[in-house]
Legacy VTK file of the C-alpha trace (Angstrom):
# vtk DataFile Version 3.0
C-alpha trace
ASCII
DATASET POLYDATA
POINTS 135 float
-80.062 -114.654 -117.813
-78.279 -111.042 -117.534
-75.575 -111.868 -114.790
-75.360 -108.272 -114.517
-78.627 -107.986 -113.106
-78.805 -111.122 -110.990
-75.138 -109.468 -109.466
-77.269 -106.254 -109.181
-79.868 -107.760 -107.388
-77.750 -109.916 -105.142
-75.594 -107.256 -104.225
-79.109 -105.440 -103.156
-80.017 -107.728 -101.226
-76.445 -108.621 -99.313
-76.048 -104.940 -98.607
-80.052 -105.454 -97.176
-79.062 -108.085 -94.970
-75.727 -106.365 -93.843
-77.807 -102.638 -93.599
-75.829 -100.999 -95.330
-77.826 -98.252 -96.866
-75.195 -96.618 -98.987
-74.480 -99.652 -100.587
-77.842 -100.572 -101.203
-78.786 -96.635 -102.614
-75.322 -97.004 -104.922
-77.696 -100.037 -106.820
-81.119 -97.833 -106.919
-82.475 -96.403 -109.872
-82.970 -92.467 -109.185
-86.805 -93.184 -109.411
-86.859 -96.267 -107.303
-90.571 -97.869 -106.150
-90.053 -100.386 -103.366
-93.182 -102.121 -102.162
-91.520 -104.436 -99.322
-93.598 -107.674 -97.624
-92.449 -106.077 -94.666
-92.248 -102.480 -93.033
-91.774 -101.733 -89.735
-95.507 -100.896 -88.408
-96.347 -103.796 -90.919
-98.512 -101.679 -93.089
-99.322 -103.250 -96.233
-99.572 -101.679 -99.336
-96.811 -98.852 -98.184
-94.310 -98.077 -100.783
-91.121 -95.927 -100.366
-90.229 -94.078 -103.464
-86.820 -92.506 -104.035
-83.047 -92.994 -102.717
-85.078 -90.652 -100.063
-87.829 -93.303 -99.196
-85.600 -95.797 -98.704
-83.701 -94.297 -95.998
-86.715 -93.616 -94.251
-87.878 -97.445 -94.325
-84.100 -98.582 -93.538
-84.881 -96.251 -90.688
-87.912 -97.723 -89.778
-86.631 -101.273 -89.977
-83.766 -100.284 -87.922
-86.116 -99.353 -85.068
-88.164 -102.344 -84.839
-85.663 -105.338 -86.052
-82.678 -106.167 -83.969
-81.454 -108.540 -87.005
-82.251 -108.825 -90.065
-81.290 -111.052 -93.095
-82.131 -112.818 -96.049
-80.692 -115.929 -97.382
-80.866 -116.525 -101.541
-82.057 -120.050 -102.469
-82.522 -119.458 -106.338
-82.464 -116.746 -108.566
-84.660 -116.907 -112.243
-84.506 -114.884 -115.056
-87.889 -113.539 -115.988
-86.940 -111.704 -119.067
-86.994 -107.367 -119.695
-84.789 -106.193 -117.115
-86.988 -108.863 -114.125
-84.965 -110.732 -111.547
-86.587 -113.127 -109.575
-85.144 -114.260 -106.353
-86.579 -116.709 -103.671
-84.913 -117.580 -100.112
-85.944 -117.173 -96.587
-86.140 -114.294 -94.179
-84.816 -113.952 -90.782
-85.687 -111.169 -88.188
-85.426 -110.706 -84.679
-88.068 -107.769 -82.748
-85.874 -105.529 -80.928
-88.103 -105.065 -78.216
-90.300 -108.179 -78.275
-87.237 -110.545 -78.821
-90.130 -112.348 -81.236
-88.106 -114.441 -84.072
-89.493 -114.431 -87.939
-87.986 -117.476 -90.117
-90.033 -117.647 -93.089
-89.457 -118.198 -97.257
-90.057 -115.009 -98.814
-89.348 -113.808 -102.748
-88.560 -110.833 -104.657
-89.232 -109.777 -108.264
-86.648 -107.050 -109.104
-86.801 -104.296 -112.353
-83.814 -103.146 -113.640
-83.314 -99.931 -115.559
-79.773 -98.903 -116.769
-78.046 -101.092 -114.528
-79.758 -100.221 -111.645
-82.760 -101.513 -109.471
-85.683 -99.706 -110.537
-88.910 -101.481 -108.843
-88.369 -104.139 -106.092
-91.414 -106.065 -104.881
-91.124 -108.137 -101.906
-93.433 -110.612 -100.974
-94.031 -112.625 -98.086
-94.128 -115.880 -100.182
-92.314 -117.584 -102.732
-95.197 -118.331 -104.604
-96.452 -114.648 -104.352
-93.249 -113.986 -106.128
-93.362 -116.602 -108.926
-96.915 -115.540 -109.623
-96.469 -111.760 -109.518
-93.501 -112.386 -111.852
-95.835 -114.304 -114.233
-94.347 -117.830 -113.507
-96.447 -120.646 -112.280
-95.460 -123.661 -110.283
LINES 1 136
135 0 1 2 3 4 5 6 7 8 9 10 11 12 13 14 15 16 17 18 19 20 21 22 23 24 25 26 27 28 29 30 31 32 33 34 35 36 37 38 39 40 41 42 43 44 45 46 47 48 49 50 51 52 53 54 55 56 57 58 59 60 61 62 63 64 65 66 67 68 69 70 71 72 73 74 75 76 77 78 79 80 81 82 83 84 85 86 87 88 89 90 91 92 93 94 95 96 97 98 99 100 101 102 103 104 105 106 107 108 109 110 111 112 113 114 115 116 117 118 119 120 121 122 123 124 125 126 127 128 129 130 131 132 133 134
């Protein structure tokens, strides 16, 4: 496993949780592709490209989500540049006061030590599979 890129990827997510967009853009790839499980009008298949695109959905998060976090439960090595991480997601509506607890996983590409493509997906199995792992 390349502990630089499970650090890259865990840092990602930690600055995620905490919302700390500058921290999270310092780890992004210039040409960053993030498809997340989650958006804030819940629009799947929306992807933010760009440090640019980013902000915006950090934006859009913000609006919605009162709190926000994700807690790592394992991390795999898929091989050329792909972190896999599974835990559980945590959000609170900011209007609705409506609480979200559920296991979700990512499947992170890195490129020159950054994060390159991050795919989030709203189970962990959706994450082994779209990695190419099987359980």
């Amino acid at each position: 496993m390349s502990q630089d890129d499970v650090d890259i990827a865990r840092r990602l997510l930690h600055a995620w949780s905490r919302r700390d967009v500058d921290a999270a853009i310092d780890l992004l790839h210039e040409d960053i592709e993030w498809r997340p499980a989650l958006t804030a009008g819940s629009l799947e298949g929306t992807v933010y490209r760009g440090p640019d695109g980013v902000r915006a959905w950090f934006r859009e998060l913000d609006d919605v989500w009162a709190e926000l976090s994700y807690e790592i439960d394992e991390v795999r090595d898929v091989g050329e540049g792909r972190v896999v991480m599974l835990g559980h997601f945590h959000a609170v509506g900011r209007e609705s006061g409506v609480t979200i607890d559920q296991p979700q996983g990512f499947v992170f590409t890195m490129v020159g030590g950054r994060v390159a493509r991050a795919l989030s997906l709203a189970s962990q199995q959706d994450a082994l599979e779209a990695a190419g792992l099987q359980e």
